[in-house]
N, C-alpha and C positions, 0 to 999 in steps of 0.2 A: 414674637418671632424667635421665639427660644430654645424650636426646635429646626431651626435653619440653619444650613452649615455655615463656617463660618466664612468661608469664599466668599458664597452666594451674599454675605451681608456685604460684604467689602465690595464688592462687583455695584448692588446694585445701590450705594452709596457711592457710586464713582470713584473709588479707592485704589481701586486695578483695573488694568484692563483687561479684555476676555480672552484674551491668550494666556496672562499670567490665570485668571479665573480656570481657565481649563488645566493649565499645567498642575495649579495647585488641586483641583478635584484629582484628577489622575494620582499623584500622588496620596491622595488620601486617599481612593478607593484602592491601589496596591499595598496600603498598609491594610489596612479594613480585610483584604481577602489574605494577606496573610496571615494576620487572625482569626479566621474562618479556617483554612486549612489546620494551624495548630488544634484548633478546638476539634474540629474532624476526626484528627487523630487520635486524641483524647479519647472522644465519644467509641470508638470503632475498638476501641484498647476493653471500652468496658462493656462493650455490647458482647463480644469475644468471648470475657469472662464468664463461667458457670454459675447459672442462678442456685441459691441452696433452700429457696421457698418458693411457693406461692403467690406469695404479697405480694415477692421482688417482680414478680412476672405483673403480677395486677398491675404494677406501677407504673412497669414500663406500659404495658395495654394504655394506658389515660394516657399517656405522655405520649404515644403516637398516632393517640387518638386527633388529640391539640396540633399533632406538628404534619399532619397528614400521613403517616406510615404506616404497617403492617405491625405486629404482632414480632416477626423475625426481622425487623429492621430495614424492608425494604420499602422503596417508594409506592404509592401505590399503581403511580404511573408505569413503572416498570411493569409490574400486572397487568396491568390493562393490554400492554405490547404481550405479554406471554399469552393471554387469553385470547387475541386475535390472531396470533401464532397458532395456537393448536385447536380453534376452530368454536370458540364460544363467541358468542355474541355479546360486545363491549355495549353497556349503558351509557346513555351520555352522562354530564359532568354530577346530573341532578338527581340519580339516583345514586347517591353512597351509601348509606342504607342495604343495597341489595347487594350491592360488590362488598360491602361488611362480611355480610350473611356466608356467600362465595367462597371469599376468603378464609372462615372460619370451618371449611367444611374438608373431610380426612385425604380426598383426590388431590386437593391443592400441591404443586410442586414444592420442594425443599427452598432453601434460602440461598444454596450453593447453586443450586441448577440457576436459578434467577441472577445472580452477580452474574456466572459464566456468560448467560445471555443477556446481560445489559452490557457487558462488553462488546457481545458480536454486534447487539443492538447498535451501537455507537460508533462504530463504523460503516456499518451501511449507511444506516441515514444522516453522517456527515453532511454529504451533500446537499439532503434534503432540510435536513434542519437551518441551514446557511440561507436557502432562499425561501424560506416559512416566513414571514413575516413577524416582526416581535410583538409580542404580547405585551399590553398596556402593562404597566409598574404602577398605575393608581389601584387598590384594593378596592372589593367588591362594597365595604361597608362606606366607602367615600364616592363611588359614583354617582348615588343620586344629591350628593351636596354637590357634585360638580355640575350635572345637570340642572339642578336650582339654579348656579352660580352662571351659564350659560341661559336660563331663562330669563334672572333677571336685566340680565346684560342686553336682552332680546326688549324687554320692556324699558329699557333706557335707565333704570334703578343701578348704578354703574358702582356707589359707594359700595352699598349693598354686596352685589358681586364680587367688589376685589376685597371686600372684607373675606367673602365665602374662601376664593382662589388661595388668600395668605393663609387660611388656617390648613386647606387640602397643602399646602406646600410645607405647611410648617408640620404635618402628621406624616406625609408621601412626597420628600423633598425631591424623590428620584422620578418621578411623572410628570409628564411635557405636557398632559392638559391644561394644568392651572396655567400654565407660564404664558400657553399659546391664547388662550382666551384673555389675561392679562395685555398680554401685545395688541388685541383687538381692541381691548375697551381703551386704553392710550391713545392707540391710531384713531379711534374713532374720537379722542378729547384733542387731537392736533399735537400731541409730544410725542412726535417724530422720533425721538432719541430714546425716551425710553421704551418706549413701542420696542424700539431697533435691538433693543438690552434685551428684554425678557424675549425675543423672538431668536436671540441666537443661543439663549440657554436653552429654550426650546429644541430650537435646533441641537443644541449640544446633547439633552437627553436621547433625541431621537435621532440618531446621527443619522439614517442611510435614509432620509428622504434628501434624495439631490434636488428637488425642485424648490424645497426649503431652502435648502442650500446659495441656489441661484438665486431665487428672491431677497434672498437676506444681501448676497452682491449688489446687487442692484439697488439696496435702498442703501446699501454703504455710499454707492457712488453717488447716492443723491446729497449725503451730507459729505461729500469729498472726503471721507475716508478711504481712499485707495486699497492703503496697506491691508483693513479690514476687508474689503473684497476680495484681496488676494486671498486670504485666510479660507474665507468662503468660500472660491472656486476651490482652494485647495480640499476643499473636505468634501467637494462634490466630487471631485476627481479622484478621488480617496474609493469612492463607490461606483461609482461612473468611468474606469479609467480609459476609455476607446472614447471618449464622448468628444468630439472635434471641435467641437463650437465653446468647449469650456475650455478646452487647451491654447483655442485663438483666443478667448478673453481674458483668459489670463496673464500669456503673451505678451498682449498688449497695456494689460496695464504694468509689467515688470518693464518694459518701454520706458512708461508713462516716469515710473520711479526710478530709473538711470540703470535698472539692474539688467545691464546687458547679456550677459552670459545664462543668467534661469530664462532669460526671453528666447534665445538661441534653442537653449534646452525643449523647450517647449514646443516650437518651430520645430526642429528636428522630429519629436514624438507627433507631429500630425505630419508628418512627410512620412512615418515608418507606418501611419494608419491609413494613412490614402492607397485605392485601389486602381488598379491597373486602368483601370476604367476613366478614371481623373487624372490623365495625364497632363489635360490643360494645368489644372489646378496647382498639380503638383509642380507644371514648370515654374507658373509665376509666383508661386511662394519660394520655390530655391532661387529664382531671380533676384526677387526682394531678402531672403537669406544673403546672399552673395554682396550683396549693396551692402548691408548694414556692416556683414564683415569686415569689408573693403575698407569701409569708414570708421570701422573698430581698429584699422590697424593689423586686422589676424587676418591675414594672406591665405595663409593655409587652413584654413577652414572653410575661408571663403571657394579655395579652388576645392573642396572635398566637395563640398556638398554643390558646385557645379558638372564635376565630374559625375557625380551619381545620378545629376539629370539626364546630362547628354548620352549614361549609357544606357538607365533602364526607357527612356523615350525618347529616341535620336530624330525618330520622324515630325518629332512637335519644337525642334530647332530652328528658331530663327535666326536673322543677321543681327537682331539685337543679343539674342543670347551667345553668339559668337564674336562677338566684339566684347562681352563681357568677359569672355572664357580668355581671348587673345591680349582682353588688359590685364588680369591677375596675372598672365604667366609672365608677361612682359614685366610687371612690377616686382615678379621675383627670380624675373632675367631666366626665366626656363624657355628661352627663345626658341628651341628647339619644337617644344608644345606646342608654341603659339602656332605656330608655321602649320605643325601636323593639325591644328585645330580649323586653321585658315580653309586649308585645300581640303579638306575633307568634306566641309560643313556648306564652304563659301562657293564653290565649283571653279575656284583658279585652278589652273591645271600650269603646272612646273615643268617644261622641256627642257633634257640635257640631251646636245648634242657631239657626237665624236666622230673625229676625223683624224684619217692616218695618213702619213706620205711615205714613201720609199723612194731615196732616190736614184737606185739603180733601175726601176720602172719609171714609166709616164707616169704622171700625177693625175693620181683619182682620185675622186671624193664618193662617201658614200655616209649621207647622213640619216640617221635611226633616230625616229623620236621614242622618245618615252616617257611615257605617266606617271610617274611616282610621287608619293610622301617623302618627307626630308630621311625619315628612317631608312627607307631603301636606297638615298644618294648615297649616307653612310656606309651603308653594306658592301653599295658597288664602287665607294673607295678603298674600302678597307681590301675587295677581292683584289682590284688592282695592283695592289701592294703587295700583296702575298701572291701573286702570280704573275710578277713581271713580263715583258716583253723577251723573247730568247735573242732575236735581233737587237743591236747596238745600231744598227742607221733605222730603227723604224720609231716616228714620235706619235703621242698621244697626243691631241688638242681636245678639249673639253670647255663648249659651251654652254648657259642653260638661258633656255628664253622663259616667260612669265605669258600665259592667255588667262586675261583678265573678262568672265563674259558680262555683258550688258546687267545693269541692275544691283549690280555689287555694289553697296557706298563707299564714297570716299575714306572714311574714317576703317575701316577695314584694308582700304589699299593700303594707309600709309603705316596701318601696323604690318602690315605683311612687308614695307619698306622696311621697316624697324627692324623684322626679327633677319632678310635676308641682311644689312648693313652689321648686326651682331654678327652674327653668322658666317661672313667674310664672303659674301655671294653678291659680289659688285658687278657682274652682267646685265644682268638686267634691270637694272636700275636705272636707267640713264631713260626710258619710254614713261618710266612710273616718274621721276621726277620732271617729266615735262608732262606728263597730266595734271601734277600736284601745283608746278606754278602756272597754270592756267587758272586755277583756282584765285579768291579774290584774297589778298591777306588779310582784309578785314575782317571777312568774313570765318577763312578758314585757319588764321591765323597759331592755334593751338595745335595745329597738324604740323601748318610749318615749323613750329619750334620742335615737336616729339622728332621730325625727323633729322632737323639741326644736332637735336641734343646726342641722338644715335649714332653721328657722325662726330660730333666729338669726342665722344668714348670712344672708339676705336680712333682715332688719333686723323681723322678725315678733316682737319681743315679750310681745306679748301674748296670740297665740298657743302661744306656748315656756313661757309661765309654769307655766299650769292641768298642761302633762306634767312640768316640773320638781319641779313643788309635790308631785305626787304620790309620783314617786322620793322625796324626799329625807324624806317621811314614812315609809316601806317600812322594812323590816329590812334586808332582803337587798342593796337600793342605796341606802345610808343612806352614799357614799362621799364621799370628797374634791371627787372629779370632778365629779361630781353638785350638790355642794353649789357649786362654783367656777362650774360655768354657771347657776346657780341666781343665784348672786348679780352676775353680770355681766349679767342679764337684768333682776332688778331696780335696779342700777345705774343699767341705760339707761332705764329705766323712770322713774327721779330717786325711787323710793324708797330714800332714803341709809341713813336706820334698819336698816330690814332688809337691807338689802344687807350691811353693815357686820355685822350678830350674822350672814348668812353668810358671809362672809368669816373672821371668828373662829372660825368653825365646821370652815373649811378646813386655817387654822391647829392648830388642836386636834386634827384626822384627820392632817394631812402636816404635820411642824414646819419639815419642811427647805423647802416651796415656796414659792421666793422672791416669785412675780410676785402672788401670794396677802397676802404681808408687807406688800408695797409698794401694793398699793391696798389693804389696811385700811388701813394707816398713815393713805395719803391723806386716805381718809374722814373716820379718828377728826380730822385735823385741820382738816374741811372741817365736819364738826360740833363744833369748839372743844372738843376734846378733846385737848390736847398731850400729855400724860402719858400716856394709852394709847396715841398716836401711837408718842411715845418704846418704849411696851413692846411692838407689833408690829416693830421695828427691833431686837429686840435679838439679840446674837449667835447664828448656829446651829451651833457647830462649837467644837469645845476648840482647843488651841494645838493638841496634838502630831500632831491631825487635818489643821489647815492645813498643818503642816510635811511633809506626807509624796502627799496627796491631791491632785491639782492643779485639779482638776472644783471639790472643797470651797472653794479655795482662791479661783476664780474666782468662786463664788455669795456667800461669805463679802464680797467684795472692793465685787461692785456693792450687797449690803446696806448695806456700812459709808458708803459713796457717799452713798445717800440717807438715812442718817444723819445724817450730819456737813451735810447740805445743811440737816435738819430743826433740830438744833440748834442750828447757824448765824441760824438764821430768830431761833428762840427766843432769841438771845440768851445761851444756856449755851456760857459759853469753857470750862470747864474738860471739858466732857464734849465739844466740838468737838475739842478740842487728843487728846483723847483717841483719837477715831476715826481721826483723822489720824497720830498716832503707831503707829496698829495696824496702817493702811495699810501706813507707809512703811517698816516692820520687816516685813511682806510682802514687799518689795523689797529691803529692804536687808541682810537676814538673815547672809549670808554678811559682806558690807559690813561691818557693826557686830562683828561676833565678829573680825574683822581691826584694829578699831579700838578693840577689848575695851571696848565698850559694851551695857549691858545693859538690857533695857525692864520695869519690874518697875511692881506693881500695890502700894500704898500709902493710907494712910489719916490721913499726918502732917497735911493739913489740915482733918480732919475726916469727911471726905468721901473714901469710897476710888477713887483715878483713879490711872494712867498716867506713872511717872516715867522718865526718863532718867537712868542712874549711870554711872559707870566702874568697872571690874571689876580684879581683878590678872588677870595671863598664867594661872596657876594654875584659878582657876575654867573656865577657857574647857575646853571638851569637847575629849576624846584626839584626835588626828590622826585614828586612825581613823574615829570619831563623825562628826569634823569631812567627814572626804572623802566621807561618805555622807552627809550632808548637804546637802554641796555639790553631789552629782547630782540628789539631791530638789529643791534649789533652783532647780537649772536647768529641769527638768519646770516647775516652776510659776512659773518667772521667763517662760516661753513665751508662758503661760499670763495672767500678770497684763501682760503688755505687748500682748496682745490685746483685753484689755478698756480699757485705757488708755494711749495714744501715749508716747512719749516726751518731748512737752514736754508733756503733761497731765501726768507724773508731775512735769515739772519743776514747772509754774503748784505741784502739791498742796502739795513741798516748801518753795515759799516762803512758801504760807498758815502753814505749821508753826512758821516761821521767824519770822514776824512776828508771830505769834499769841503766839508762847513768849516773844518781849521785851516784846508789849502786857500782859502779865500778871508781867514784871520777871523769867519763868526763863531767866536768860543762863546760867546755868554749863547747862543741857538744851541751849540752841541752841547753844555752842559744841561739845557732840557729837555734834548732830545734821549740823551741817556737816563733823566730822571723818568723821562717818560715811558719808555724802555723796561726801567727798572722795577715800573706801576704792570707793568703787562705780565700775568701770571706764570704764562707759557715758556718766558727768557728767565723770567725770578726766580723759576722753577729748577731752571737749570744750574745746576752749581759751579761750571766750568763758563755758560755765557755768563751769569752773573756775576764773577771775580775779573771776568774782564770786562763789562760793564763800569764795574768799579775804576779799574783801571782808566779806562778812557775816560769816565768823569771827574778822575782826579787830575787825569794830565790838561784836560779843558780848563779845570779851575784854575789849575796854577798857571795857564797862559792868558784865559782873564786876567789874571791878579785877584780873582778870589779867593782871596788866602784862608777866611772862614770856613768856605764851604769845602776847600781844599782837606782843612787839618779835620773834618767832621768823615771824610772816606781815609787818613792816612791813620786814624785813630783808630778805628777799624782793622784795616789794614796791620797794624803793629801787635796790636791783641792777640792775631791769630796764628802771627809771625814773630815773636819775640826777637829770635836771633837773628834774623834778615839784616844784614848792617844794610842793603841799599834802600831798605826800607824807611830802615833810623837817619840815613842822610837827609832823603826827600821831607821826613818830621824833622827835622832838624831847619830846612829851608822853608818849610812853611810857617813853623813857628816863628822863627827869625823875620819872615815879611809879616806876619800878620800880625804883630805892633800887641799881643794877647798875652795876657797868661794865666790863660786855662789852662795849658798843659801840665801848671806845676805840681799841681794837683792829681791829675793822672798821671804822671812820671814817678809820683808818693807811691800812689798804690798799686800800680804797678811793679813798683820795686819790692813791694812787701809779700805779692806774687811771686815773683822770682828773684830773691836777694841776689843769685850769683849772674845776675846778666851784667857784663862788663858797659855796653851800651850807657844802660840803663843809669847806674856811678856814677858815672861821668856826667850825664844829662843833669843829675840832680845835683852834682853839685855847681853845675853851672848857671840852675836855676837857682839857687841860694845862694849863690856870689852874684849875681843879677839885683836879688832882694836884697842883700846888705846879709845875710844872714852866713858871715865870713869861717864861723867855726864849723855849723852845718857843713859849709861849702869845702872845708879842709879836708876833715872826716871823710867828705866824699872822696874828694883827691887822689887823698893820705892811701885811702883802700884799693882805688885802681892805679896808683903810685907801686905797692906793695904787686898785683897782678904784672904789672909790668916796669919794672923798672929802667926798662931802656928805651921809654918813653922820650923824647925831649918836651911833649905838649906836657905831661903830666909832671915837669920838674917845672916848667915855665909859671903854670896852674898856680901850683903849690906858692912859689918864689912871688906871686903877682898877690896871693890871699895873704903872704906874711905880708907886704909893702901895706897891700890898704888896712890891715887891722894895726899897722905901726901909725897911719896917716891921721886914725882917728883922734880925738880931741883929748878926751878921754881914757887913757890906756895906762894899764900896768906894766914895767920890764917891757919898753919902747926899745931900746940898744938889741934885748936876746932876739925881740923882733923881727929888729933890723936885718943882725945877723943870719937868721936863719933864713929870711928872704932871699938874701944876698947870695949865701950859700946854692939855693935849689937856682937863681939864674945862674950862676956863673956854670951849674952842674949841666943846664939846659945849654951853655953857652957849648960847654965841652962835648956834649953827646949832639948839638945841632951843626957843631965847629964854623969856622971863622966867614959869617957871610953878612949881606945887610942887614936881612932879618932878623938875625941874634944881637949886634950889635947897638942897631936900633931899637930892640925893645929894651936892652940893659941900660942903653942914652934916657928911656923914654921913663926908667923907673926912677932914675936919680934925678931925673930933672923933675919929677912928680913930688920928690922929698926936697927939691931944692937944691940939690947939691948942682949949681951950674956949670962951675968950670969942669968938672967931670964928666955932666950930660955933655958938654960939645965935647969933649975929647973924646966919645966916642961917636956922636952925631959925625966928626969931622974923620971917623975910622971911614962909616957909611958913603960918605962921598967919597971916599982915594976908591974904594971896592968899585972894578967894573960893575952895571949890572949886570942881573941874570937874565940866562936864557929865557929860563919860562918864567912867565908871570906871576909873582907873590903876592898876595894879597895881605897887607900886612896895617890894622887900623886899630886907634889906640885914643878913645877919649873917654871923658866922665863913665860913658856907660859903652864904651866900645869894647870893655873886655871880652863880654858877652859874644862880637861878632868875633873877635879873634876865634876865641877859642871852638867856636863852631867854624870856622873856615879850617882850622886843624881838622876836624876831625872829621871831614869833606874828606 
């Protein structure tokens, strides 16, 4: 098969299928003739050129002998046309020979007169060469192998055969005989399918046989290939294109495959083929046009192509085709249409009548009917207006009656009820609604409600009631819907009571309909009903329903909304905190499983509500679980960020957050901030994120988790070196959290930025902490020298000379002393005379012993009133440490 292209191998190995098969032939035969052209051109460049022998002319002679041409380079087919043009008698194909002879004789025209007329040639018979039939693409030297190959196939030798077929295909790949006797001998072994293959290459060489075309559909549809049928009619209709019965099967199968709009399309091209004559025809395919519209949703397509029935065949209108006309207009409220649709079609006939009084004359009446369409009421409003009465005592009265004759349906009246209650044409209405409730409601049921519904739109309550009231007593329309305008009718009405047991009644028929929940809520709370309020709000959906549904997820979402607003009202924190927590684990979902936080339902205070715990890694759901949940959460992360913004969700967060510390749950608010801090969208933000921070450090420090505290104030201090309120807050976390790690990060920190005054101080208090007294001096000594009218930093100093005097161990114990001595009493002078000062200079001699001293000034501390504001002033083994950080408070 070595001379098969290379498609056709892929094709009939099942490789491709015969769309790409055909796409890719086509492109190869567009490269293939563009190569043909260049060579053309070529050839034409040198035929042009001056021969300078004999030979060169021999040459060409044998070379157009072989390629069939003339001597001057033209076809000899062209000749043939010239020579029946000017009146010789053409031979058929099988004398060449004597057309040789002809050819070569001195009468013969030039090779310029011959182009010229294969020009003119090629326009005239355009035409005629289009509907010639084409000529076989099998060569003359392969026909009778294909006739063999067709005998043997006739004597059941079938190997044989397709052996013959594959070599004609592999010498003449572009001839649809092999292919098509190939389809025969298949069909005739029972494979259906390859039969079906070679019979659409078949097809494909010989494209304009449509009957081909249609057969090869048809055996598509036997192996439920639709799409491939499509294909088929398409290429029948390609040749065929008025053909009606392939534009309806086609149609139908883009039905078949969801493809509404090429089905439409198609529809439309056999309504623009139908003759005047097929009016029936044509009505009931735009009838059925119209329905599918209808039920497509496209309104206006649907009334197009109703329009275009009713005007090119008004006399083949029924009352069915008028009730469809009167529903599309009414569904896109072109009331006006409907009306004109009604009385034109239907034979209602519309009476306005008018009547004048004078009261300086007796009173006459004189009433004028008149027939019109709703267009002409218009007109003879709009005269009225623009041509007033000249009299000031003379009035107009303008009634209109409705004659409805025998045989009209019902369903026609009650839209002609509809469009006049649009309309504001309340006269006559009151004859049409007592035909309609003569009617059964179980029956007619659906009438009653279109005309309830119409009177609720324009604001007719009282009207809409007496047909509501009656559905909603019925079996048959005893529904949701029924019951929902029912009670929105009394609503408006300010009957609250009943409005409210139907609304409940709504609930009870549909549990899931939200907008149903939320005005009972209302109600129950607008008649001081909280509690029921509260139980029209309660949830409609499980967990694992939110987690997977995004629709549930967003009705669930604005439920909880007006919950938490209602509870809020009432005062209930623990059931607010609740709805909010359920919220933001809607959001946070993936969030919190990152931050192994878990939202669990509890009962430890009584009362079962809504906690926040921390989980081990273990609990949290397998990677796999996990990654499918993560796509679920994206669907409905879409979803809840459409029903609320992005700083809506932020505002919700912070109620959460503050809700949870007004009610003293810090350890829940510090993982609702962790968790928070896990969600990309807020991490993202570098202004929510730093206050983030912040509310998870002020939650730690009201736990009293002082670790998880100094692990954001460390943070915090990095980015903020100079911030003293920063340094306080690290100063009181270190101080409760019994640690020290910081001494460590205050090292290098400082090495960072030597001249941060903070910073000094901090280290050297963390080195008087560790025993490590001359570090702790140095430090001192250096923010001593920055500030000298410090009194902490002479206290500092005067506290680091006592304890390196106190030691066991020590060199020059006296200079020590002294210079201790000196930095208190310098503290004493720059703090001047208060308890404070006193008692810590009592607190140092009494540390070295000297007693009668420490009470002489212990016994100063007692005569001293105390102070106003409170000192905090503490002093033991290891209380230096808090002194000197309550200074620098």
């Amino acid at each position: 098969m070595s001379g098969f292209s290379p498609e056709l191998i892929d094709y009939l190995e099942g490789k491709i299928s015969f769309e790409e098969f055909e796409r890719r032939r086509e492109e190869r035969k567009s490269r293939e003739k563009d190569g043909e052209n260049a060579c053309a051109e070529e050839n034409s460049e040198d035929i042009d050129a001056p021969s300078s022998s004999r030979k060169a002319s021999g040459k060409f002679h044998s070379q157009d002998e072989t390629e069939g041409e003339t001597a001057d380079g033209v076809s000899k087919s062209v000749h043939r046309v010239f020579a029946s043009m000017i009146g010789e008698n053409e031979e058929e194909d099988d004398d060449e020979e004597e057309e040789e002879e002809e050819e070569e004789t001195p009468e013969q025209p030039t090779a310029g007169d011959v182009f010229v007329l294969e020009m003119v040639l090629n326009r005239e018979t355009k035409k005629m060469m289009k509907e010639r039939r084409p000529r076989s693409k099998l060569p003359r030297a392969l026909r009778g192998l294909m006739g063999e190959a067709n005998i043997r196939f006739a004597r059941g030798e079938r190997e044989e055969a397709i052996l013959m077929c594959m070599e004609i295909i592999r010498q003449a790949p572009l001839a649809h005989e092999p292919f098509s006797t190939l389809a025969m001998i298949y069909e005739d072994q029972g494979d259906m399918e390859k039969s079906l293959q070679f019979e659409l290459i078949a097809a494909h060489l010989n494209p304009s046989d449509t009957e081909e075309w249609v057969r090869l559909a048809e055996m598509s549809l036997e192996q439920d290939n639709i799409k491939q049928a499509v294909f088929c009619y398409t290429k029948a209709l390609k040749y065929d294109p008025t053909n009606v019965r392939y534009l309806w099967e086609r149609s139908s199968l883009y039905e078949q495959l969801g493809e509404h709009k090429n089905a439409m399309d198609g529809y439309r091209r056999i309504l623009n083929l139908l003759s005047p004559s097929d009016g029936e025809r044509f009505m009931q395919l735009a009838r059925d046009m119209a329905k599918s519209y209808y039920e497509a949703n496209d309104v206006t397509s649907a009334i197009e192509i109703i329009e275009e029935a009713f005007t090119k065949h008004p006399c083949l209108v029924f009352m069915e085709d008028v009730n469809i006309a009167a529903e599309l207009y009414i569904s896109s409220k072109q009331y006006d249409k409907a009306l004109a649709v009604i009385t034109d079609f239907a034979g209602i006939v519309l009476e306005k009548k008018v009547s004048e009084k004078c009261p300086t004359e007796e009173k006459k009446e004189d009433t004028a009917s008149v027939v019109e369409t709703q267009e002409s009421q218009e007109e003879a409003v709009t005269d009225s207006q623009s041509h007033p009465v000249a009299e000031s005592s003379t009035a107009a009265v303008e009634k209109v009656n409705c004659c409805i004759p025998e045989g009209v349906p019902i369903d026609i009246t009650v839209k002609l009820m509809v469009c006049l209650v649009h309309l504001n044409i309340l006269e006559p209405l009151n004859p049409l609604l007592t035909t309609l409730v003569e009617q059964n409601p179980e029956e007619m049921g659906d009438l009653y409600l279109d005309v309830a519904e119409a009177f609720l739109d324009v604001g007719e309550y009282n009207s809409a009631l007496p047909l509501l009231s009656a559905l909603v007593c019925s079996e048959r329309y005893n529904l949701a819907v029924v019951w929902l305008r029912h009670a929105e009718c009394l609503k408006a009405l300010g009957h609250m009571e009943r409005a409210a047991e139907s609304y409940a009644k709504v609930v009870d028929l549909a549990p899931l309909h939200l907008d149903a929940r939320i005005s009972l809520s209302t109600l129950q709370q607008q008649l001081g009903r909280p509690e029921k309020a509260l139980e029209a709000l309660e949830p409609m959906y499980d967990p694992d329903t939110l987690a997977q549904d995004a629709n549930a997820a967003q009705q669930e979402l604005k439920l909880l909304l007006h919950r938490s607003t209602l509870l809020y009202s009432q005062g209930k924190m623990y059931g607010y905190i609740d709805t909010l927590l359920t919220m933001l684990a809607m959001l946070l979902k993936v969030a919190m499983s990152r931050a192994q936080v878990c939202l669990i339902s509890s009962s430890k205070s009584g009362e079962r509500h809504l906690y926040l715990i921390k989980v081990s890694r273990d609990k949290i759901s397998d990677n796999d679980d996990q990654e499918a949940a993560n796509c679920d959460a994206k669907a409905i992360f879409a979803v809840l960020t459409s029903v609320l913004t992005k700083d809506d969700w932020w505002n919700l967060l912070l109620k959460a957050i503050y809700s949870l510390c007004d009610l003293s749950r810090y350890k829940e608010a510090e993982l609702l901030v962790d968790s928070s801090l896990e969600y990309y969208s807020f991490y993202d933000d570098r202004q929510k994120r730093k206050e983030l921070e912040y509310f998870g450090l002020s939650a730690a420090i009201l736990d009293k988790n002082f670790r998880k505290a100094y692990n954001y104030i460390r943070i915090m201090v990095m980015e903020n070196v100079n911030k003293p309120q920063l340094w306080n807050i690290f100063n009181q976390v270190t101080m409760q959290s019994q640690d020290v790690r910081h001494h460590r990060f205050c090292l290098r920190l400082m090495l960072k930025n030597p001249d941060n005054h903070a910073l000094c101080v901090l280290n050297g208090h963390n080195a008087f902490v560790s025993g490590s007294f001359k570090h702790a001096l140095g430090q001192y000594v250096q923010a001593f020298r920055a500030k000298p009218d410090e009194p902490l930093y002479s206290l500092c100093i005067g506290l680091t000379f006592i304890h390196m005097a106190s030691q066991k161990y020590v060199l020059k114990r006296h200079a020590l002393l002294v210079q201790g001595f000196s930095f208190l009493f310098r503290y004493m002078d720059l703090r001047g005379p208060c308890q404070e000062s006193f008692y810590n200079l009592g607190r140092s001699l009494h540390q070295l012993g000297l007693l009668h001293l420490a009470i002489h000034y212990y016994q100063k501390v007692l005569e001293l009133p105390p102070p106003t504001l409170e000192v905090v002033c503490l002093w033991n083994r290891n209380g230096s440490d808090r002194l000197e950080k309550r200074y620098c408070l």
